[in-house]
C-alpha positions as CSV (number, residue, x, y, z in Angstrom):
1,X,22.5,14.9,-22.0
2,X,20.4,16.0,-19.0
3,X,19.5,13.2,-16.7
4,X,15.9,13.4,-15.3
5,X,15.8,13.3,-11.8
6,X,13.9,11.2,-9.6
7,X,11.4,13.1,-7.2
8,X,8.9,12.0,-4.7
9,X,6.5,14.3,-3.0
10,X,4.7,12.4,0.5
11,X,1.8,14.1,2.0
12,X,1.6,13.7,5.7
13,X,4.8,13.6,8.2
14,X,3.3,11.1,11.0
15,X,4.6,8.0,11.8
16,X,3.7,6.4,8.3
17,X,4.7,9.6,6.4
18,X,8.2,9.5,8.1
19,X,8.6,5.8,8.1
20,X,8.2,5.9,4.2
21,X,10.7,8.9,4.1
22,X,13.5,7.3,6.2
23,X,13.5,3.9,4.6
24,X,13.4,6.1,0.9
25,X,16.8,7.6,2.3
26,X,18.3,4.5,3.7
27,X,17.6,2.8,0.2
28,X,18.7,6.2,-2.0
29,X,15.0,5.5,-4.1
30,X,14.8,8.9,-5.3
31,X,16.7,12.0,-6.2
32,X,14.3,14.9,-4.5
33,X,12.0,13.7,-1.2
34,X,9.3,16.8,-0.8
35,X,7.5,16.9,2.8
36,X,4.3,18.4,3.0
37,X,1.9,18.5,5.8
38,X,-0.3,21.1,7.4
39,X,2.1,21.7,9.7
40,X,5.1,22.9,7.7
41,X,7.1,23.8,10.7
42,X,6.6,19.8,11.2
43,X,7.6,18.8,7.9
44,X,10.7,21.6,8.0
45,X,11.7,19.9,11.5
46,X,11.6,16.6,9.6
47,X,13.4,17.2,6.4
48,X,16.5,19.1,8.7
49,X,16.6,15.5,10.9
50,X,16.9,13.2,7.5
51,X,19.5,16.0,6.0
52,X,21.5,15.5,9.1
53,X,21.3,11.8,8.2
54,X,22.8,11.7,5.0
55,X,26.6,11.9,5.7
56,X,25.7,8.2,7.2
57,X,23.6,7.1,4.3
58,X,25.5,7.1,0.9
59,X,22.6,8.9,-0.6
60,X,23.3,12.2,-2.3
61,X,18.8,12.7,-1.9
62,X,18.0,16.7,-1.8
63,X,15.2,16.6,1.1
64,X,13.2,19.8,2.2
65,X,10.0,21.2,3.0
66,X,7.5,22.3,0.4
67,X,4.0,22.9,-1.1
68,X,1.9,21.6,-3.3
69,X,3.2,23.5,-6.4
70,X,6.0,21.1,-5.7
71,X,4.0,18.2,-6.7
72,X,4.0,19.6,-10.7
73,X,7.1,17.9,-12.0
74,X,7.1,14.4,-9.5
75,X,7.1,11.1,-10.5
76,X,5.1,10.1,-7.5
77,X,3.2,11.5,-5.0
78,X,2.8,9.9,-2.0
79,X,-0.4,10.8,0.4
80,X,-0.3,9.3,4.4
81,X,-2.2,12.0,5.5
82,X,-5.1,11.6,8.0
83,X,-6.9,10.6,10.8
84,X,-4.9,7.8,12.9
85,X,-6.8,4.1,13.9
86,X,-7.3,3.4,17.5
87,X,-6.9,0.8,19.2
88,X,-10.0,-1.7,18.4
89,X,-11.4,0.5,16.0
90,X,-11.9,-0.8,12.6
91,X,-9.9,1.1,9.4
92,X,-13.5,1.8,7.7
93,X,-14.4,3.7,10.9
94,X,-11.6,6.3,9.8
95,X,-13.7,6.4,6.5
96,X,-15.7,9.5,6.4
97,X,-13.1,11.3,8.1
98,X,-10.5,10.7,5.7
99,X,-12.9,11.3,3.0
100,X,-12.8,14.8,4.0
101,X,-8.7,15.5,4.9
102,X,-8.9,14.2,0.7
103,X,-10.9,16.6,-0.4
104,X,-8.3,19.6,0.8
105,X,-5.6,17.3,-0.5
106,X,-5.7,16.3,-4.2
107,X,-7.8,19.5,-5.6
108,X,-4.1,21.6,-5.3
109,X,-2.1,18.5,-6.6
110,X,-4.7,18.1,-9.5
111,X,-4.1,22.2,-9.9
112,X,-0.4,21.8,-9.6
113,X,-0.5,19.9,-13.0
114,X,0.9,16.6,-11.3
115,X,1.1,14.0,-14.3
116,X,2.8,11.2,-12.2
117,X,1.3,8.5,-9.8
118,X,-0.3,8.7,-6.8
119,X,0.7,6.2,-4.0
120,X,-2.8,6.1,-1.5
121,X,-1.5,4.7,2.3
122,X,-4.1,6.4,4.7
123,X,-6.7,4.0,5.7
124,X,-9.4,2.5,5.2
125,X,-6.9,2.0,2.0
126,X,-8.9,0.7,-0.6
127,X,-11.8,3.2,-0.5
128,X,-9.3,6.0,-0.1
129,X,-7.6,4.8,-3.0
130,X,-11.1,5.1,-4.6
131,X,-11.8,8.5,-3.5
132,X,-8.5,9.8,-4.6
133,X,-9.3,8.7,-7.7
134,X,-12.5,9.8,-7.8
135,X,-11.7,13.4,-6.9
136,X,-8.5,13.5,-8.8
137,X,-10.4,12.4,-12.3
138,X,-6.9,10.4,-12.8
139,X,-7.1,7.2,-14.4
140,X,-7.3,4.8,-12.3
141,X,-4.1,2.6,-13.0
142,X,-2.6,6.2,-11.8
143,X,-4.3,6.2,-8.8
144,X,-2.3,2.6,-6.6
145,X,-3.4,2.1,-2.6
146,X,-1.4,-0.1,-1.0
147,X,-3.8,-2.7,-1.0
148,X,-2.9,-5.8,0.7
149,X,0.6,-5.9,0.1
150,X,1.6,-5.6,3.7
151,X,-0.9,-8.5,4.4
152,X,1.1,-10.5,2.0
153,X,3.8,-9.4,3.8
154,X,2.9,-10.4,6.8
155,X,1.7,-13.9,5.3
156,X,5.0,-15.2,3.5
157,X,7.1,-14.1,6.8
158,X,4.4,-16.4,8.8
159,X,4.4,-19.2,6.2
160,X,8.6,-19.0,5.8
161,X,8.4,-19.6,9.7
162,X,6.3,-22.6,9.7
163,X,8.6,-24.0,7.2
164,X,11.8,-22.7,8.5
165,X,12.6,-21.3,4.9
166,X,13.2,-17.6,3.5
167,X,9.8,-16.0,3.4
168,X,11.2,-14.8,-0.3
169,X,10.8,-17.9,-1.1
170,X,7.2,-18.4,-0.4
171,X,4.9,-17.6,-3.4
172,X,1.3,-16.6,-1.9
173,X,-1.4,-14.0,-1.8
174,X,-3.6,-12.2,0.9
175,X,-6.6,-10.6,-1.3
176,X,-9.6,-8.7,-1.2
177,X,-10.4,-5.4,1.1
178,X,-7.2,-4.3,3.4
179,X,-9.7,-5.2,6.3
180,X,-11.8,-7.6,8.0
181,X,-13.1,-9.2,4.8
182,X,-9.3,-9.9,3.5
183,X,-8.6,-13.5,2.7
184,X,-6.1,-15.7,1.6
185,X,-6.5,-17.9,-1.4
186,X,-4.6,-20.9,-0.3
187,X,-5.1,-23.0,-3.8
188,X,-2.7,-20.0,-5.1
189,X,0.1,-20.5,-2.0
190,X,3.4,-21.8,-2.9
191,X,7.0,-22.6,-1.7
192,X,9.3,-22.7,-4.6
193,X,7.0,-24.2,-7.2
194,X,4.8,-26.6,-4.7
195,X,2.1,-26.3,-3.5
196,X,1.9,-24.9,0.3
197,X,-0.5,-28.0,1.1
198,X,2.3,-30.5,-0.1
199,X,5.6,-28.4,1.3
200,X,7.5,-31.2,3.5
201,X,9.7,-28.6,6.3
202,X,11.0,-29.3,9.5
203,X,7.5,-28.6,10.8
204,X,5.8,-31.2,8.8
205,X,3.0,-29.7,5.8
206,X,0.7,-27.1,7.1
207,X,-3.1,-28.4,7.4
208,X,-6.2,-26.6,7.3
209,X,-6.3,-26.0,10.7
210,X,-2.7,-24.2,10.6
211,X,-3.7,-22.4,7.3
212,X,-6.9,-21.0,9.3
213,X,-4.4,-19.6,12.1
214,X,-2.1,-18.0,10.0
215,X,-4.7,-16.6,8.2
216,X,-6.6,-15.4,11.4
217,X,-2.6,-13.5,12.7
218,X,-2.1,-11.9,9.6
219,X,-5.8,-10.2,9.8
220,X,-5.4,-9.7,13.6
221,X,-2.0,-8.4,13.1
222,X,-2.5,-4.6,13.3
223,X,-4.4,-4.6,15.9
224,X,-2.3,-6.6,18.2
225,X,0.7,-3.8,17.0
226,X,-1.7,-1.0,18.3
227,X,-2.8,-2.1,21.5
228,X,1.0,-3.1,21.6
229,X,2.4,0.5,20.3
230,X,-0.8,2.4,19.1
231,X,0.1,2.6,15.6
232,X,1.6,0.6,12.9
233,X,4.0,2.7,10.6
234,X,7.2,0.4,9.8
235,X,6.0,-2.4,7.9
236,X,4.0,0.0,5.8
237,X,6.8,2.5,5.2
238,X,9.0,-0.2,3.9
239,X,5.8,-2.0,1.5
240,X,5.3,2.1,0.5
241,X,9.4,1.7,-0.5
242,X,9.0,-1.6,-2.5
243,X,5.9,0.2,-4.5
244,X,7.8,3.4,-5.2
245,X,10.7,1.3,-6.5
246,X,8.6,-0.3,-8.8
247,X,7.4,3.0,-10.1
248,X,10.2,4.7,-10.4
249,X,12.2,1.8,-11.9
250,X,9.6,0.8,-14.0
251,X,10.2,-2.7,-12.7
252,X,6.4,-4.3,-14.1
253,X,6.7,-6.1,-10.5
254,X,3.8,-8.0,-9.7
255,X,2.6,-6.6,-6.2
256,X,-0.5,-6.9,-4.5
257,X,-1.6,-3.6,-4.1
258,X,-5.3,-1.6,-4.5
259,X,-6.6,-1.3,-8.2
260,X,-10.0,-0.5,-9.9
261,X,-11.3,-3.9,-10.6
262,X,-12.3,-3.3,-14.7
263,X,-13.7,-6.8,-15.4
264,X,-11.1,-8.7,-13.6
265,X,-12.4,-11.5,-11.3
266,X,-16.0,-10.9,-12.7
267,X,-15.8,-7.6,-10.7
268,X,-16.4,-3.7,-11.8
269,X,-16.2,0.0,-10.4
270,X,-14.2,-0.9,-6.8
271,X,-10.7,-0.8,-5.6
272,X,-9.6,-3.7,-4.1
273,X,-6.5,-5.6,-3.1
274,X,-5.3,-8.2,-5.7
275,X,-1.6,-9.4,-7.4
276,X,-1.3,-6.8,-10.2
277,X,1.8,-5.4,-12.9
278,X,3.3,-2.2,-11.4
279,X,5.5,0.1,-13.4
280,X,6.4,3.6,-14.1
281,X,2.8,4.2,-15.5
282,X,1.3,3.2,-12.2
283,X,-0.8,-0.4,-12.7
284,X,-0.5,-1.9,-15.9
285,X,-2.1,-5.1,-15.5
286,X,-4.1,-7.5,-13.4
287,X,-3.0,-10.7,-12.9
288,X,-6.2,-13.1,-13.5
289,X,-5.1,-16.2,-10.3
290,X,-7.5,-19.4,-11.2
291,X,-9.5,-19.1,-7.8
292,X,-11.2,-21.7,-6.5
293,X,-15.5,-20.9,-6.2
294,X,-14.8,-20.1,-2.5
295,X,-12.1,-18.1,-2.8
296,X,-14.5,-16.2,-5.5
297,X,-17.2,-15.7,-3.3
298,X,-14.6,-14.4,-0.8
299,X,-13.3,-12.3,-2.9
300,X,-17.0,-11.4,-4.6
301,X,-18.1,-10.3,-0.7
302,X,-15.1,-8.7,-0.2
303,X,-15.8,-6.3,-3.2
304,X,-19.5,-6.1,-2.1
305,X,-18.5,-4.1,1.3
306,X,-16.2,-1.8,-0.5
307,X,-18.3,-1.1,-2.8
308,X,-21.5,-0.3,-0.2
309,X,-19.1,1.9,1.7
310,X,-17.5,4.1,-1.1
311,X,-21.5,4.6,-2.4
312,X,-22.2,5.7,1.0
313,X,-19.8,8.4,0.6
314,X,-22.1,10.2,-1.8
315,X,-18.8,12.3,-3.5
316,X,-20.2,13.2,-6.6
């Protein structure tokens, strides 16, 4: 019986691309890792360093160099190519930018005959999760941006260290645009099964005043790590991991990653961040969390900025 391989194509060797790649060979996610960038002596260069890695690794992973043709029998394609954020610059401000690197990216992966999923990273996430979509004429639940699943990252490791407890353990969402209009729905926010309002830790219960900083580092938190280091790439790699595992294992893991909104939260036609089922045919649900009516309109003006921006595009 012939065993199908497991093969993942990423677009773009930066920091993000490469991030992604070395945490796919440290955790042996796929069979075949396919690097393509513009550059392909940079993408050659980077396949030889992970090769040279693998006697350390325990993976048996066949990495090179390729094209888009390569793309036609993947699982999962992978896209971290474009323009980098600066320091104090806002991700939408990459936006029509991007917009453009996109439009040289997915027509040869659409022409390849790619019938997998594609994994959006490049910022701003959401509307380049949209655009992708958009120019790829994929259905949408095979078109996933990470969305705010670093965010939620970032959130449970700040609520399991007010608490003092393993950040696996905490149960709560960061929602909405991957951006300044991101928000956390508290009402939603757990430890075990209790409510993050009525956790007892070392620290005492978190009150609103607490809730509003966290909230306020987790937003701020890229841009302190580029001032810091002028890019983020890490944190992103690994969340990139988590969703290509899901994918590829066909876990139906509920992640909070970038979706076409199809009814769901009284919302339509954008690509937003929310808690949804992820599997090997991409997004196969949303998961509908009883928001409170301000944590609606959050989410509601979140959607409305998206929305403006991508129309502003004009793609069509």
């Amino acid at each position: 019986m012939e065993l199908k391989t497991r093969k993942v194509v990423l677009v773009g060797t930066g920091f993000v691309g490469m991030s992604y790649a070395y945490a796919m060979l440290n955790q042996n996610v796929c069979d075949e890792l396919v690097l393509i960038d513009i550059d392909r002596q940079r993408a050659e260069g980077e396949a030889m360093d992970l090769n040279h890695g693998l006697p350390f690794s325990g993976s048996h992973m066949k990495i090179h160099a390729g094209d888009y043709q390569d793309c036609a029998d993947a699982d999962l394609v992978a896209i971290c190519a474009g323009a980098a954020q600066k320091p104090g610059e806002e991700r939408t401000a990459l936006l029509h930018r991007n917009a453009e690197v996109f439009r040289a990216i997915i027509s040869p992966i659409v022409s390849s005959g790619f019938g997998g999923i594609l994994l959006i990273a490049t910022n701003p996430v959401d509307i380049m999760a949209h655009v992708a979509q958009t120019l790829s004429g994929f259905d949408s639940c095979r078109v996933i941006g990470t969305g705010t699943i670093l965010d939620t990252a970032r959130l449970r490791y700040q609520i399991g260290r007010f608490f003092r407890i393993d950040p696996r353990n905490v149960h709560a969402y960061v929602m909405g645009e991957h951006g300044e209009s991101e928000f956390v729905p508290w009402s939603q926010a757990m430890v075990a099964t209790k409510p993050v309002g009525l956790f007892m830790g070392e620290n005492g219960s978190l009150n609103l005043g607490q809730m509003l900083q966290i909230e306020t580092e987790v937003r701020d938190a890229a841009q302190k790590i580029i001032l810091a280091k002028k890019a983020t790439y890490y944190g992103i790699g690994m969340a990139m991991v988590r969703i290509t595992r899901a994918v590829l294992g066909d876990e139906q893991s509920v992640l909070t990653v970038s979706t076409m909104m199809r009814g769901d939260y009284r919302l339509n036609q954008v690509y937003l961040g929310t808690p949804c089922i992820v599997g090997r045919r991409g997004v196969t649900g949303v998961v509908g969390l009883p928001l409170e009516q301000g944590e609606q309109a959050k989410l509601e003006h979140s959607a409305q900025i998206l929305s403006g921006l991508y129309q502003g595009l004009r793609l069509s």
